[in-house]
C-alpha positions as CSV (number, residue, x, y, z in Angstrom):
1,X,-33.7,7.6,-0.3
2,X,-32.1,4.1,-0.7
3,X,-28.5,4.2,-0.4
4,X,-26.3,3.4,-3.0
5,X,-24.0,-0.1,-2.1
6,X,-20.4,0.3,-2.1
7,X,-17.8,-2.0,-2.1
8,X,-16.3,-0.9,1.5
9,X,-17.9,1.1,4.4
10,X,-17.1,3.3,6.2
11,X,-18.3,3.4,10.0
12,X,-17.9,6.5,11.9
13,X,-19.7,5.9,15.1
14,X,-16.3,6.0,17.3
15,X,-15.3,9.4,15.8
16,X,-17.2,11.2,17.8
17,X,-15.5,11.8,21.2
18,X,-15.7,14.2,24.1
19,X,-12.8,16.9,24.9
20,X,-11.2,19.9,23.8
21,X,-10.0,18.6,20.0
22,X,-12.8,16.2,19.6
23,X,-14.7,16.0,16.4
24,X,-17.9,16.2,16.4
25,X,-20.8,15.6,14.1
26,X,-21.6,18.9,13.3
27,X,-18.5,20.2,12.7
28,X,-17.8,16.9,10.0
29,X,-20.8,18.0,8.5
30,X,-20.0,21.6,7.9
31,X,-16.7,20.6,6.2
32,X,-17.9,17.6,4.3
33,X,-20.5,19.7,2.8
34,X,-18.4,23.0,2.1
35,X,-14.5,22.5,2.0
36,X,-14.6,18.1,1.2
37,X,-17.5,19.1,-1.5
38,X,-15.2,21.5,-3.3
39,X,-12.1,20.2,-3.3
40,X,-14.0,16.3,-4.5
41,X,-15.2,18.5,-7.6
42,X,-11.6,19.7,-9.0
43,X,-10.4,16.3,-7.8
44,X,-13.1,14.9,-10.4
45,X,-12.5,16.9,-13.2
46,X,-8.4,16.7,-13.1
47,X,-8.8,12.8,-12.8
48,X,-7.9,12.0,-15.9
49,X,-5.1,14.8,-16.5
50,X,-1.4,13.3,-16.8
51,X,-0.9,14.1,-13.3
52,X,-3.4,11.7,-12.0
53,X,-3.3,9.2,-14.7
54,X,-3.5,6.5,-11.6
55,X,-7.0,6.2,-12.4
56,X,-6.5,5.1,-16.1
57,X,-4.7,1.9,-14.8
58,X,-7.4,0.0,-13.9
59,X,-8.6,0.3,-17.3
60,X,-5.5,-1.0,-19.2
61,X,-5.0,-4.1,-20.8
62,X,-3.2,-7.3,-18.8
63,X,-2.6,-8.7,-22.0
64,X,1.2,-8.1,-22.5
65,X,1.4,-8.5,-18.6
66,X,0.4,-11.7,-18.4
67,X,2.2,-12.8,-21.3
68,X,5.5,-12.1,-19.4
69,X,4.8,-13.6,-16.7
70,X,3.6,-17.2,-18.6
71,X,7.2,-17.3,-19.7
72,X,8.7,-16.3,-16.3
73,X,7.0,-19.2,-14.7
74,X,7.6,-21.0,-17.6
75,X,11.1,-20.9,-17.4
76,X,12.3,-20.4,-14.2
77,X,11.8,-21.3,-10.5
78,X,12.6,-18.1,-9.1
79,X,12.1,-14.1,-9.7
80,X,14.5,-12.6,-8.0
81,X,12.6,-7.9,-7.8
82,X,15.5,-5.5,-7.6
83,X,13.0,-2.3,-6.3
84,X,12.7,0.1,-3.5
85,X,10.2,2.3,-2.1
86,X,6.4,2.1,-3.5
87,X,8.6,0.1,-6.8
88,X,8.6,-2.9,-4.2
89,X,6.0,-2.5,-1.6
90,X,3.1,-2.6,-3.7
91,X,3.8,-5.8,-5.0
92,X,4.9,-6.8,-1.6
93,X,1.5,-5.9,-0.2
94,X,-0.5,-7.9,-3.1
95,X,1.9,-11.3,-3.0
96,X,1.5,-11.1,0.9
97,X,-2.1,-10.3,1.0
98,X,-3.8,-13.0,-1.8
99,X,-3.0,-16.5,-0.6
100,X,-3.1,-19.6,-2.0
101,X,-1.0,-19.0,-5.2
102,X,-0.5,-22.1,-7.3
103,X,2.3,-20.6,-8.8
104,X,5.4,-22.7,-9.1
105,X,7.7,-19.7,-9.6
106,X,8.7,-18.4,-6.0
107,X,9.3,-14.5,-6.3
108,X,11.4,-12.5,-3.9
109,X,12.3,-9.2,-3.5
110,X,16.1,-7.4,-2.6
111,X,14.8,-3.6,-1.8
112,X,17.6,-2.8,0.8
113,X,21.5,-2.6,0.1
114,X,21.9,-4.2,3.5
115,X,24.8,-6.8,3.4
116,X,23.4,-9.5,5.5
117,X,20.2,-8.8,3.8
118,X,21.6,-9.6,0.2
119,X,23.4,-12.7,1.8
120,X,20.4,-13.9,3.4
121,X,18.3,-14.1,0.1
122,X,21.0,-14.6,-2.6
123,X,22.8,-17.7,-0.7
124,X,21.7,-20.5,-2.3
125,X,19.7,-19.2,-5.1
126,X,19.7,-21.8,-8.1
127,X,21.3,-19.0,-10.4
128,X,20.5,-20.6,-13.6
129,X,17.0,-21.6,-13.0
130,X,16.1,-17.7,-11.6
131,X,15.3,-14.4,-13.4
132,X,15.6,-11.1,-12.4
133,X,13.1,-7.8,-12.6
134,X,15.2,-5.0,-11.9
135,X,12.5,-1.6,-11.4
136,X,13.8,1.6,-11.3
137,X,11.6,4.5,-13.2
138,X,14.5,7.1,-13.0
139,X,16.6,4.2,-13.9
140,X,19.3,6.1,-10.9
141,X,18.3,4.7,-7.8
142,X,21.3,4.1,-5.9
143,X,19.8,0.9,-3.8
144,X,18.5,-0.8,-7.1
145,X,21.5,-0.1,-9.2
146,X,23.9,-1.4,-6.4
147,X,22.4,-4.8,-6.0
148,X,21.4,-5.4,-9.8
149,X,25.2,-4.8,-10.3
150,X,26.2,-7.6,-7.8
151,X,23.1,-9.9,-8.7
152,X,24.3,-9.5,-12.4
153,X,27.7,-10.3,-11.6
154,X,26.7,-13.8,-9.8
155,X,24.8,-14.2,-13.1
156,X,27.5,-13.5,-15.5
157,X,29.6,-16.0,-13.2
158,X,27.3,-18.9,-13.6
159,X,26.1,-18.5,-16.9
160,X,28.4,-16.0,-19.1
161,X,27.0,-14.6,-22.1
162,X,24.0,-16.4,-21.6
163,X,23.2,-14.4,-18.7
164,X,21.4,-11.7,-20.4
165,X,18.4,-13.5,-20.9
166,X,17.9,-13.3,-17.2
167,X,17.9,-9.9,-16.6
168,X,14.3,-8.2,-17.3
169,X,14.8,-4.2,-16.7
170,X,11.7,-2.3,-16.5
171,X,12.2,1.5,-16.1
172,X,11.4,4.6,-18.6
173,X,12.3,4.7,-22.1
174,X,14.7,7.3,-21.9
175,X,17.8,8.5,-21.8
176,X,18.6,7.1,-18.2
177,X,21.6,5.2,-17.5
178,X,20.1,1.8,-16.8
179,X,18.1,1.9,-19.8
180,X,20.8,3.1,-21.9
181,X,23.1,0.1,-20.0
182,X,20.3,-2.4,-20.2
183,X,20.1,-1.9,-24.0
184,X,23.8,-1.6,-24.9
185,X,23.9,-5.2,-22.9
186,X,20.8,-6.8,-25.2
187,X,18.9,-7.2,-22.0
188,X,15.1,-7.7,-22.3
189,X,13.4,-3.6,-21.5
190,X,10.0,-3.3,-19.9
191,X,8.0,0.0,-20.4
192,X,7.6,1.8,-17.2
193,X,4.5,4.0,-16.8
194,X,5.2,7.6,-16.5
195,X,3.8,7.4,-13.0
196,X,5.8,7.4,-9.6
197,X,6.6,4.3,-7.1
198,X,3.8,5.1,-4.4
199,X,1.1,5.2,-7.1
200,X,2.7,2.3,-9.9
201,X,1.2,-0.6,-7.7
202,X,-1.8,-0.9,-10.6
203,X,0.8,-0.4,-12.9
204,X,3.5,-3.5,-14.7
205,X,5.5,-2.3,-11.1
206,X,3.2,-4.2,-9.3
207,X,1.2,-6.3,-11.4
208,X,4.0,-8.0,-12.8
209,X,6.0,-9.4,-9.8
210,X,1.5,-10.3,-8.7
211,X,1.2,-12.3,-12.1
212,X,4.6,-14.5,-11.4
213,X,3.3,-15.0,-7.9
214,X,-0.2,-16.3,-9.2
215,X,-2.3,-13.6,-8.6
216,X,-5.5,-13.0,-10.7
217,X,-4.2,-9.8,-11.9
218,X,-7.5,-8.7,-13.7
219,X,-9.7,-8.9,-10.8
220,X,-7.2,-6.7,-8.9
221,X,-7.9,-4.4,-11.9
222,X,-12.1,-5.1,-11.8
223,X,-11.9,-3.7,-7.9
224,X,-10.0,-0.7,-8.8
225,X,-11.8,0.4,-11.8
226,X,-15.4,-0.6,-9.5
227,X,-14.2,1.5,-7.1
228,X,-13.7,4.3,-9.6
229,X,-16.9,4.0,-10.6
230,X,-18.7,4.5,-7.4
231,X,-16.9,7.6,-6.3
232,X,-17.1,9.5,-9.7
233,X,-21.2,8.9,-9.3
234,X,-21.0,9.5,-5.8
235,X,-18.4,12.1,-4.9
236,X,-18.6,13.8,-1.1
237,X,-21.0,11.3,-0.8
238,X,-18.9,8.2,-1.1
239,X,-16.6,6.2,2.1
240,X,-13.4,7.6,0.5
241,X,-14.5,11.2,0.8
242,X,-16.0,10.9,4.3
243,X,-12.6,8.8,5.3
244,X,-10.7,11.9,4.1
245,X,-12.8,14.5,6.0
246,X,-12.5,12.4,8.8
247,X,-9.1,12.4,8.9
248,X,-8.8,16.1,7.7
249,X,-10.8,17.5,10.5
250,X,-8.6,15.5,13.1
251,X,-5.5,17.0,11.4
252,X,-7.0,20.5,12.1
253,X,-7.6,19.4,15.8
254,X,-4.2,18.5,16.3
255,X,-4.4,15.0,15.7
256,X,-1.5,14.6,13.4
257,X,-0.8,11.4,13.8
258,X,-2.5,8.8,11.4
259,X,-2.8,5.1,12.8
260,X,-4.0,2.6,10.0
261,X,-4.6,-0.7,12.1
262,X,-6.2,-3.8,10.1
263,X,-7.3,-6.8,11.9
264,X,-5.9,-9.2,9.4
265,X,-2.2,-10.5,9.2
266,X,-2.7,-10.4,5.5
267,X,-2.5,-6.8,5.3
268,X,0.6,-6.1,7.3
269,X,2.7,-5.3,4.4
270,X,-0.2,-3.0,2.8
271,X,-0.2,-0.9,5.8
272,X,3.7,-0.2,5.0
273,X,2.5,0.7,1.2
274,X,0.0,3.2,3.0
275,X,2.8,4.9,5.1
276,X,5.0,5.5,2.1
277,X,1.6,6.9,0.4
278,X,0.7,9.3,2.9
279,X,4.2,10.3,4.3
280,X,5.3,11.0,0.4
281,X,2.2,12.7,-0.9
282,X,1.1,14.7,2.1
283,X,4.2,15.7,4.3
284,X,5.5,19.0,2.7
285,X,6.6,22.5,2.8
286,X,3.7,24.9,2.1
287,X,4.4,29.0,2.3
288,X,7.7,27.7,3.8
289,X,5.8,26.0,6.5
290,X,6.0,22.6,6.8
291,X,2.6,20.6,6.5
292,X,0.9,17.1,6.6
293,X,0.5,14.1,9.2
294,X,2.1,11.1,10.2
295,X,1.2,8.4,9.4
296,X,1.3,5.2,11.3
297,X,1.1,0.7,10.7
298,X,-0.2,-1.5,13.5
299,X,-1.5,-4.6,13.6
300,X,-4.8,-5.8,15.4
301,X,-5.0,-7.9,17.4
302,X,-0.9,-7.8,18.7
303,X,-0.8,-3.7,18.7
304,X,-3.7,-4.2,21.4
305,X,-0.6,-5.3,23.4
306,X,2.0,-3.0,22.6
307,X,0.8,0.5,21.3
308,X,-2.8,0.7,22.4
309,X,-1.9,1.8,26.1
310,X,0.2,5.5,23.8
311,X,-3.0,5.9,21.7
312,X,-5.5,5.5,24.7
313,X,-3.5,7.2,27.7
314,X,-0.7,9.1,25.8
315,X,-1.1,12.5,24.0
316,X,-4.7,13.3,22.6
317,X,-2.9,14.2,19.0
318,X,-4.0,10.7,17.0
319,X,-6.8,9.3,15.0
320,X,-7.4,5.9,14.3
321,X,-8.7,3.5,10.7
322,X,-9.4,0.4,12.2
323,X,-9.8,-2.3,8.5
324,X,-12.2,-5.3,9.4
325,X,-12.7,-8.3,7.7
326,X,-15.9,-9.3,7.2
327,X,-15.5,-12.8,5.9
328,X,-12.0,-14.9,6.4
329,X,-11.2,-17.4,4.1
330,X,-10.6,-20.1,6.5
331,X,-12.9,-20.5,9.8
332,X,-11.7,-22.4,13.2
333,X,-13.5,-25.4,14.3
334,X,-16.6,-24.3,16.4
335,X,-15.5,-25.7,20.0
336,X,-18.2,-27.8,21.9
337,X,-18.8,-26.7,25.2
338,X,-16.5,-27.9,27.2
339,X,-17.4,-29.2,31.4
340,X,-15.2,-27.5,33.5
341,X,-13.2,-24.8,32.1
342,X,-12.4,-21.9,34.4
343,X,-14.7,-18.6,33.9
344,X,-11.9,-17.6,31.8
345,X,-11.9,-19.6,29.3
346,X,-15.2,-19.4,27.9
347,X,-14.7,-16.5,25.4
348,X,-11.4,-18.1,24.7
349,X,-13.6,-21.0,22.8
350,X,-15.1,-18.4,20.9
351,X,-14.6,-18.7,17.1
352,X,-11.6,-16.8,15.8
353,X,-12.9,-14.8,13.6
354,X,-15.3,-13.3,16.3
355,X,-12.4,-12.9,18.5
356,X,-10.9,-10.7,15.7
357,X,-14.3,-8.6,14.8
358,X,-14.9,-8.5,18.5
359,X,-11.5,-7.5,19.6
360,X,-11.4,-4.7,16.2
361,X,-14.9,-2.7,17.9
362,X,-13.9,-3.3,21.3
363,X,-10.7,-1.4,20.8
364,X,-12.4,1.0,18.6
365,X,-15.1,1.7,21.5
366,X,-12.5,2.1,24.2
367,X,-10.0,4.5,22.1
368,X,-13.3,6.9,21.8
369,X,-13.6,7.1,25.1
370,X,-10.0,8.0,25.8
371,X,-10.1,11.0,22.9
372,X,-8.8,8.8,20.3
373,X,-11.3,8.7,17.6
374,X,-11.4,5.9,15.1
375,X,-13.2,4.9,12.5
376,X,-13.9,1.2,11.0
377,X,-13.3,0.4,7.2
378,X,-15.2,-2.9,6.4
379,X,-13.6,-5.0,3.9
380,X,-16.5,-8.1,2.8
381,X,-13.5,-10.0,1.5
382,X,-10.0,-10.5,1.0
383,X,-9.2,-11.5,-2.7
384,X,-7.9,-9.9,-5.7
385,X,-11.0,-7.8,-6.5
386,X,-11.0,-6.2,-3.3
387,X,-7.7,-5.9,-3.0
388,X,-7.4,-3.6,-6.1
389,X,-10.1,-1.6,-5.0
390,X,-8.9,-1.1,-1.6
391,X,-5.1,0.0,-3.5
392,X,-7.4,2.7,-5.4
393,X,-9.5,3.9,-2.0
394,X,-6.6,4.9,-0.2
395,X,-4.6,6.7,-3.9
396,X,-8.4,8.3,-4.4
397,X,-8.0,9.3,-0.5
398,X,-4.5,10.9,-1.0
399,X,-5.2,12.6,-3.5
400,X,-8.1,14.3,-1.7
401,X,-6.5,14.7,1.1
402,X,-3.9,16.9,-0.1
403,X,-6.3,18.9,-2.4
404,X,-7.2,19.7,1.0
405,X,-4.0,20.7,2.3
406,X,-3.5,22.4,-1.2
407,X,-0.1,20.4,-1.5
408,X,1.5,18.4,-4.2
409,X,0.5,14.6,-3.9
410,X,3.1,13.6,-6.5
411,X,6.7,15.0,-6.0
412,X,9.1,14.8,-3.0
413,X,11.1,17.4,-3.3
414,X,12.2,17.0,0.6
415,X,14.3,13.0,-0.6
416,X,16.4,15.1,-3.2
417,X,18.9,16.5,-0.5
418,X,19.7,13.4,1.4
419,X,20.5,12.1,-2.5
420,X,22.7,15.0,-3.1
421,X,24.7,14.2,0.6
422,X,24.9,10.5,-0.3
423,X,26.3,10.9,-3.3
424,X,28.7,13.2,-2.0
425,X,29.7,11.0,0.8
426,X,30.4,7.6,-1.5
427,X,32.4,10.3,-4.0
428,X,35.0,11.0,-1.5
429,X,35.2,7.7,-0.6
């Protein structure tokens, strides 16, 4: 049978180690085929239930989208995103990861009611010339409300009444207080999906703050909905189902903790949108037990130099996704051979990339050995098309995943107490 091509691969020759927890070949098989199989089928069929309506975003027009963010660029030089959470980090992750935007509007991002933190990106802001995206779904989030209140006040200090044509509020259409405050104030209201944070990156949350920042917004939406594609044909079959058992059967082993380790500064930020993902959807209480793995960010090559020596040599209770580029946009010049360099040197003049690819399955190779199984997740390219569908692997992945654990990928019930302590604390203030 000729395989079916998919976007992304998924290589699990490192998996395989030698101990007491080890996975093993057989014993992936056996749950890939029973347990994955099953739980891939009622994943399938409840795809396109309210719950789950992630995977209708990829098919949803840009239209309006876009439209906003002509007359952003077109009228200011700055977008200042009020967010927090999976409200900021997706768009984080997609500004960070597509380069070369030829965009003239710079867009930056407040997500943390730190003091010096405000300072540090408000100081000096051309007031008059910048707009502000305030996102906040529940339209209560304590961080966002706090610094669109003091962003709104330099506003109204610069510009007056004038300032409410700066102020773009996206959140529900509800009877929450910042869209009841936003509308009583005549400032512009922007639909929010009913959808939460960690899975709104697809959504105007992300795609938005993306479009400002130059981003081909539809081919982020092509990869996603591609992606889609492949795993409803293929189900267990597909990378996104064998990641999962992967990383399923190392949870039963013990290996709770999660390590997602790209070899490409480009995706620094998206590894941060995948441990809000995982932590949110899978760690919860189940038959008052609690349940789920940790997950983890590093960064090939510089984590080879930091964390490798605890993953290779510390407890045998992790699992490793090593993400390799396959093509880099930019290549270093080929060295000539050069007389006379010491012995050590002469990988050193290798090409970078190979460095990168070579330094990515060496690691791999040598955390087997030590019981730390990894597998490798090939990305062909880094652009908006696989971008979007590498944002839908890992929601796709979640949402398996904790099908698996038979948990709830889509509250977070364990964030309402600290809320409730918060509140109480500024009260009696």
């Amino acid at each position: 049978m000729i395989p079916m091509k998919t976007i992304f691969s998924y290589d699990k020759r490192y998996l395989w180690t030698k101990g007491e927890r080890s996975l093993s070949k057989i014993a992936f098989r056996q749950l890939l085929q029973t347990k994955t199989k099953g739980a891939v089928e009622t994943v399938r069929k409840n795809l396109m239930t309210h719950e789950t309506s992630v995977v209708s975003l990829p098919f949803a027009s840009t239209e309006e989208i876009q439209s906003w963010a002509f007359h952003i660029q077109k009228t200011y030089t700055h977008l200042l995103v009020i967010a927090t959470g999976g409200s900021s980090l997706g768009a984080q992750a997609i500004i960070h990861a597509i380069a070369g935007s030829t965009s003239k509007t710079k867009v930056l991002f407040l997500s943390n009611p730190d003091p010096d933190e405000y300072r540090r990106i408000t100081k000096g802001l051309p007031w008059v010339t910048t707009g502000v995206l305030v996102i906040s779904k529940s339209g209560k989030t304590l961080e966002v409300l706090s610094l669109f209140l003091l962003v709104r006040e330099q506003l109204q200090k610069k510009l007056g009444k004038q300032h409410t044509s700066h102020l773009f509020i996206l959140t529900q259409f509800d009877e929450n207080p910042l869209y009841l405050f936003a509308k009583e104030q005549g400032y512009t209201l922007l639909p929010h999906v009913d959808i939460g944070g960690r899975f709104s990156v697809l959504s105007s949350v992300g795609l938005l703050p993306a479009a400002v920042s130059g981003v081909p917004i539809a081919d982020l939406l092509k990869g996603a909905a591609d992606l889609l594609g492949e795993y409803q044909k293929q189900g267990f079959s597909h990378a996104v189902s064998h990641f999962v058992t992967a990383q399923y059967l190392a949870y039963t082993l013990g290996k709770t903790e999660q390590i997602l380790m790209p070899y490409t500064e480009r995706l620094t930020l998206f590894t941060k949108w995948y441990r809000q993902l995982w932590a949110e959807s899978l760690g919860k209480e189940r038959r008052g037990r609690g349940v789920g793995p940790t997950p983890i960010d590093a960064l090939g090559t510089v984590d080879q130099h930091s964390q490798i020596q605890l993953y290779n040599q510390g407890l045998k209770n992790k699992i490793l996704t090593f993400i390799e580029l396959t093509n880099f946009d930019e290549e270093s010049p080929v060295l000539r051979k050069i007389a006379g360099l010491p012995d050590a040197f002469k990988e050193a003049a290798s090409p970078l990339s190979l460095i990168v690819r070579a330094s990515c399955r060496g690691t791999a190779c040598a955390s087997a050995t030590h019981e730390s199984p990894g597998g490798i997740l090939s990305v062909p390219k880094l652009d908006a098309y696989h971008l979007g569908a590498l944002f839908l692997f890992f929601e796709l992945a979640v949402i398996l995943y904790a099908e698996l654990l038979q948990v709830n990928p889509y509250d977070q019930p364990g964030v309402e107490e600290g809320k409730r302590q918060i509140k109480k604390l500024l009260s009696s203030l």
